[in-house]
C-alpha positions as CSV (number, residue, x, y, z in Angstrom):
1,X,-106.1,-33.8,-15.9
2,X,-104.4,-36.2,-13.8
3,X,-101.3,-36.7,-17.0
4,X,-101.2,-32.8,-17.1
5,X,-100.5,-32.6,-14.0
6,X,-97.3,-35.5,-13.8
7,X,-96.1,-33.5,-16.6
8,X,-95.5,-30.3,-15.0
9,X,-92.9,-31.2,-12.5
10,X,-91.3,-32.9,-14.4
11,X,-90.9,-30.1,-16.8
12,X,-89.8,-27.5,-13.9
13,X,-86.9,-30.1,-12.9
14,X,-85.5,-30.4,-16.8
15,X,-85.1,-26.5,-16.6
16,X,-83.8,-26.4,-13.1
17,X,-80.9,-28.9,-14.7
18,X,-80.9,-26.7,-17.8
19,X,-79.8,-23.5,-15.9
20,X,-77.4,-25.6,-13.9
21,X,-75.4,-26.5,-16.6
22,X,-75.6,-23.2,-18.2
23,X,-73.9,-21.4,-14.9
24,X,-71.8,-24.4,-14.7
25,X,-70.1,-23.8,-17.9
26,X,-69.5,-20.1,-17.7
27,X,-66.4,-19.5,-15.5
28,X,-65.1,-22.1,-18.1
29,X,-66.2,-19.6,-21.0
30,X,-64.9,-16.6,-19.4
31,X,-61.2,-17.8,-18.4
32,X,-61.1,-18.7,-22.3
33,X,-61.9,-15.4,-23.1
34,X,-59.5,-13.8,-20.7
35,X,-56.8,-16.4,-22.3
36,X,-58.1,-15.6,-26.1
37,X,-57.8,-11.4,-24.8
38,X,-54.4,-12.0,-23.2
39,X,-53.1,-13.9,-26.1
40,X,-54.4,-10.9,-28.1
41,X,-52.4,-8.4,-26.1
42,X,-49.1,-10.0,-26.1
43,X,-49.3,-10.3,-29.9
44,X,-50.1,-6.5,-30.4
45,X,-47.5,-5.5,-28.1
46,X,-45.2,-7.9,-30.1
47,X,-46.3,-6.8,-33.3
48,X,-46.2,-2.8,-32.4
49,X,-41.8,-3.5,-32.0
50,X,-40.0,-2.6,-35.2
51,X,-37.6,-5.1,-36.1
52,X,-34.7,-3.1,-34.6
53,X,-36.1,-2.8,-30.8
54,X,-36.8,-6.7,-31.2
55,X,-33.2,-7.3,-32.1
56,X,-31.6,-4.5,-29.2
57,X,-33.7,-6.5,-26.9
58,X,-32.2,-9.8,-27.8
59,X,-28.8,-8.0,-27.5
60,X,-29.8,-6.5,-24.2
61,X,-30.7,-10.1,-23.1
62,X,-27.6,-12.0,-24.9
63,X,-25.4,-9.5,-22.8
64,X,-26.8,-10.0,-19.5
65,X,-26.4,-13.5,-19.7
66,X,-23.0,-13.2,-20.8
67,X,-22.4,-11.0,-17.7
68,X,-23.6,-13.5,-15.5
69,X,-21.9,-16.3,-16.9
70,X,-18.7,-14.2,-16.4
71,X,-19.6,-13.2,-13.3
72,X,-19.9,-17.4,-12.3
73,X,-16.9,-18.3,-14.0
74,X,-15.2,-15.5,-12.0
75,X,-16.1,-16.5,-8.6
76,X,-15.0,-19.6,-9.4
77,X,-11.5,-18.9,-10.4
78,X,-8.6,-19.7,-8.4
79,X,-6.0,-17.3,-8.9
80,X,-2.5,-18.7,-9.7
81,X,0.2,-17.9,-7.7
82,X,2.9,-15.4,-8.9
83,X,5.0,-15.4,-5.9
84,X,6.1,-17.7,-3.4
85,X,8.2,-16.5,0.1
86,X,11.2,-17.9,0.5
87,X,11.5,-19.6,4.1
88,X,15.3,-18.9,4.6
89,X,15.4,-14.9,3.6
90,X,11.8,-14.0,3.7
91,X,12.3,-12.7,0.2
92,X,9.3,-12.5,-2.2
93,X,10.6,-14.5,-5.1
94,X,9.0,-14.4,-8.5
95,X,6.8,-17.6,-10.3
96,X,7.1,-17.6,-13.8
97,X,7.2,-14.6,-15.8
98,X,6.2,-12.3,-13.1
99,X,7.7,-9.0,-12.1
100,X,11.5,-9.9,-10.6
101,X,11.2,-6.0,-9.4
102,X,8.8,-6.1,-7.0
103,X,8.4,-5.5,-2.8
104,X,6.1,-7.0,-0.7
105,X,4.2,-4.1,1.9
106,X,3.5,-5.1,5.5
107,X,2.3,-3.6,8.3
108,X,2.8,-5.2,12.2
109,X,1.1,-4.1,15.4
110,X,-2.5,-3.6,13.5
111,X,-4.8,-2.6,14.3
112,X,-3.4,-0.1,17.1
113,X,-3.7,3.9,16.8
114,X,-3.2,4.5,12.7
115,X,-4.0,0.7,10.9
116,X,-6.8,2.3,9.2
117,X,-5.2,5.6,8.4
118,X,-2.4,3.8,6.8
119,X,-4.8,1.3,5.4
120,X,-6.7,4.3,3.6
121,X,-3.4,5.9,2.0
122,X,-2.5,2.7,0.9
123,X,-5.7,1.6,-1.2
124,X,-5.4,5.5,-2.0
125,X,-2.5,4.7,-3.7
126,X,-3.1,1.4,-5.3
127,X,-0.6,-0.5,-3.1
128,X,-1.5,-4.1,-1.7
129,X,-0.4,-5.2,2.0
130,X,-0.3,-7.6,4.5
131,X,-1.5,-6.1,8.0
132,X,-0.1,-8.5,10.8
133,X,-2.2,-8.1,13.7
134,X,-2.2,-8.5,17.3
135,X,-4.7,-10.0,20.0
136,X,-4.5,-7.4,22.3
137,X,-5.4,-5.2,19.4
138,X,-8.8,-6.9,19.4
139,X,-10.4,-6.2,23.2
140,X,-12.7,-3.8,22.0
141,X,-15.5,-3.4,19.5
142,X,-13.9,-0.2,17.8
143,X,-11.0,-2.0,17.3
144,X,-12.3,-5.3,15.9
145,X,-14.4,-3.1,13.8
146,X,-11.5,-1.4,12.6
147,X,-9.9,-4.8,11.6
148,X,-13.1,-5.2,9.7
149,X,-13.2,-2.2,7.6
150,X,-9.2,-2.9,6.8
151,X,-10.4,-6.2,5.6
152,X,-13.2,-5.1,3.5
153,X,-10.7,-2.6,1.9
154,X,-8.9,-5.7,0.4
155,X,-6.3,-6.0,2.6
156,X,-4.9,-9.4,3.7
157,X,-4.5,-10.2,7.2
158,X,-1.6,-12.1,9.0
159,X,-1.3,-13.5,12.5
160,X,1.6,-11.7,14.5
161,X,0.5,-13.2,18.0
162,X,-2.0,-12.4,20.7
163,X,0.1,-10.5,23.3
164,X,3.2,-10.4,20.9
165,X,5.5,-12.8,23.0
166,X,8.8,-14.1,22.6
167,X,8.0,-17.8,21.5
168,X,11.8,-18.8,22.2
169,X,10.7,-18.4,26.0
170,X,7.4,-19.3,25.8
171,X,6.7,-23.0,26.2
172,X,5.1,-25.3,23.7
173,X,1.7,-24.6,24.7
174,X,1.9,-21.0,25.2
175,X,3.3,-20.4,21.4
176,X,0.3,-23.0,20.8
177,X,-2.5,-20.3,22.6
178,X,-0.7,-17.5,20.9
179,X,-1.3,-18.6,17.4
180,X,-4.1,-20.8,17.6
181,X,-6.2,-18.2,19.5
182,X,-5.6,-15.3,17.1
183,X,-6.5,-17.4,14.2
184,X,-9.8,-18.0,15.8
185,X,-10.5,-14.4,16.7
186,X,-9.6,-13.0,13.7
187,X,-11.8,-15.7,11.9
188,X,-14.8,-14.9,14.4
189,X,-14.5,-11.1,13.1
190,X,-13.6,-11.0,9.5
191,X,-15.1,-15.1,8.6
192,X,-11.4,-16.2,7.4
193,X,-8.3,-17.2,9.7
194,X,-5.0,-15.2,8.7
195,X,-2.9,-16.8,5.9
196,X,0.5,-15.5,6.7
197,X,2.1,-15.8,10.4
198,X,5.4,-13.4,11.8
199,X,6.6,-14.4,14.5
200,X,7.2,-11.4,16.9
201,X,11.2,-9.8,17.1
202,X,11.2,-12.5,14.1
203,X,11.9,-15.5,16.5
204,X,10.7,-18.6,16.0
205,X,11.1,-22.4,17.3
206,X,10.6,-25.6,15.5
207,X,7.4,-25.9,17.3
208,X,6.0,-22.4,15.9
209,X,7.4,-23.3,12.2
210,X,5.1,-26.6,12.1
211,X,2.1,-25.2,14.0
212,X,2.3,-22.3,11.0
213,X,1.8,-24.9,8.2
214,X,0.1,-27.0,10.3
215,X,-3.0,-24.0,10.5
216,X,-2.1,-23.0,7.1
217,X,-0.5,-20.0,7.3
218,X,2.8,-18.8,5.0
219,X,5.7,-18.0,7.4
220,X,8.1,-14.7,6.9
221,X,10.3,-12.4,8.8
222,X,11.5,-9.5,6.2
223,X,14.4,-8.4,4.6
224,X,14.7,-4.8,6.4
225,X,13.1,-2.1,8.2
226,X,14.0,0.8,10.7
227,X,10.5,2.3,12.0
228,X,12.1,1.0,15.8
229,X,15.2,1.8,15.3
230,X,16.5,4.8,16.9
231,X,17.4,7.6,14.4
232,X,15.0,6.9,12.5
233,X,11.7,7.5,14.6
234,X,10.8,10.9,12.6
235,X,8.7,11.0,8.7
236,X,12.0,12.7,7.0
237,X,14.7,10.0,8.3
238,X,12.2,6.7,7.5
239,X,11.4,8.3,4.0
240,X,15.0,8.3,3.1
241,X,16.4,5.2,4.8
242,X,13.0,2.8,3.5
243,X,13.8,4.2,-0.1
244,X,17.8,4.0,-0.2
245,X,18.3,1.2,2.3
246,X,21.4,-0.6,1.0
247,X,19.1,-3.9,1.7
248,X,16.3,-2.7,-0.7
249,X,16.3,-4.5,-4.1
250,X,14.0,-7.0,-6.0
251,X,11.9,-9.1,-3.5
252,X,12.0,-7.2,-1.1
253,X,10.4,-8.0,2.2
254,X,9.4,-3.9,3.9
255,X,8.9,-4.2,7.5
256,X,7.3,-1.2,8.9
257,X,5.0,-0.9,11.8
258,X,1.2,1.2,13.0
259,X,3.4,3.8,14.6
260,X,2.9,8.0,14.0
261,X,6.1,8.7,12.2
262,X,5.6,5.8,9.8
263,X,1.8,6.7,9.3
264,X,3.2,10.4,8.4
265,X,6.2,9.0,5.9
266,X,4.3,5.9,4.3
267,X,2.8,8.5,1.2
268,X,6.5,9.3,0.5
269,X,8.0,5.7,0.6
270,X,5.2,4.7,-1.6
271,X,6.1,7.2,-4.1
272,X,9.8,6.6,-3.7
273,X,9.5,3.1,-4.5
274,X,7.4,3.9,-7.6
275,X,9.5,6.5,-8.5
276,X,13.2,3.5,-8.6
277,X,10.4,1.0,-10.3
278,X,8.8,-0.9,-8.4
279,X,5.7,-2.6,-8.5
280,X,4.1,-4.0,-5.4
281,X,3.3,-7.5,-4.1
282,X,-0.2,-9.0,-3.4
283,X,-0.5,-11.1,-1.0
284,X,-3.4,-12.8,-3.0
285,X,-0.5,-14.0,-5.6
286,X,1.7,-15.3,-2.7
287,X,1.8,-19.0,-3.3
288,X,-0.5,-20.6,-0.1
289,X,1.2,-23.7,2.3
290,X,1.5,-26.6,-0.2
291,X,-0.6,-29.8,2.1
């Protein structure tokens, strides 16, 4: 009796161990049937495509990947220039086998009263500018905003002052808050500085020429415009003078400014210009300040 009974516990403890080991082990079991059932899945799902859908979906995939690659090697581009200003004349002068008849489109005084209407018929039309803009342009948030929105339109924008001061009779460090200011504020708006600086009444000084290249920024006058000239305050007049100006040939540097009559002739000079042959300048192929 007394053997019998030493057996019997120690019988109850080898099945105690026994069920252990058996729970133990099923999670383990189960997860390799979910695998096994997974597995089983994918290769069904594989095996139900026809040998076409397999190979459009390997062309589907080949493409996307090719359109991304593009997309990288895009972004990383640095477009050549195809035009360079030339410091003397302001002309727009041709690199290489680009377009000899071409103008180069800019707007001064942005972004007053009609920036962004004249912005708006211009990317209507096709036709890249330059928009040189003033500070006291800036003092609200309507009209920084509108400096945005010409800016997310493509177009580029240049420094024409903050207050639009004479620099000849500004001292050193005036001329120096006039530009260096603008820069900033336009950069604070749009997140890039201007790359092109005119001077206003197309005066400068030695000191505005170096401070210029010294923030980066191409320097140009024009060759003509008569927006502010009497006579030619009214659509009809502009259209015909901007179009047939003795001064107008290749290279062409158009001066015209945010002002109504110019707003209300721009379509017409645009089409003008097309209609003698000539293409139009962007500033993105203007050739930057060499360092």
């Amino acid at each position: 009796m007394k053997k019998q009974n030493w057996l019997l516990p120690a019988y109850a403890i080898f099945l105690l161990g026994a069920c252990s080991d058996e729970t133990a082990s099923e999670p383990e079991d189960t997860a390799q049937e979910q695998s096994a059932q997974t597995d089983d899945v994918e290769e069904d799902v594989a095996s139900e495509q026809s040998p076409s859908d397999q190979e459009e979906q390997a062309e589907i995939e080949e493409q996307e990947n090719a359109e991304e690659q593009g997309a990288e090697e895009d972004s990383e581009k640095v477009a050549e220039p195809r035009y360079r200003i030339n410091p003397q004349n302001s002309k727009v002068e041709p690199i290489g086998d680009a377009n000899e008849q071409a103008v180069l489109i800019t707007i001064d005084d942005a972004p007053d009263t009609y920036s962004l209407e004249m912005a708006e018929t211009l990317k209507e039309l096709d036709v890249p500018a330059i928009f040189f803009v003033n500070g006291h342009f800036l003092d609200t948030e309507e009209e920084q905003q509108t400096l945005s929105e010409i800016h997310d339109m493509g177009f580029a924008i240049g420094n024409h002052t903050n207050t639009h001061v004479n620099l000849k009779q500004s001292t050193e460090s005036v001329q120096q808050d006039e530009i260096v200011s603008l820069n900033e504020r336009v950069e604070a708006i749009i997140g890039e500085a201007p790359k092109f600086f005119r001077a206003p009444f197309g005066v400068n000084t030695e000191f505005s020429k170096a401070l210029a290249e010294e923030q980066g920024m191409v320097r140009m006058n024009w060759t003509y415009g008569y927006d502010f000239m009497q006579g030619y305050m009214e659509p009809e007049a502009l259209t015909e003078i901007m179009v047939n100006a003795p001064e107008l040939n290749s290279g062409g540097n158009l001066l015209m400014h945010d002002r109504e009559w110019t707003n209300e002739a721009l379509p017409q000079i645009i089409e003008g210009l097309r209609d003698k042959g000539y293409e139009f300048v962007d500033p993105d192929e203007i050739e930057e300040v060499q360092p």
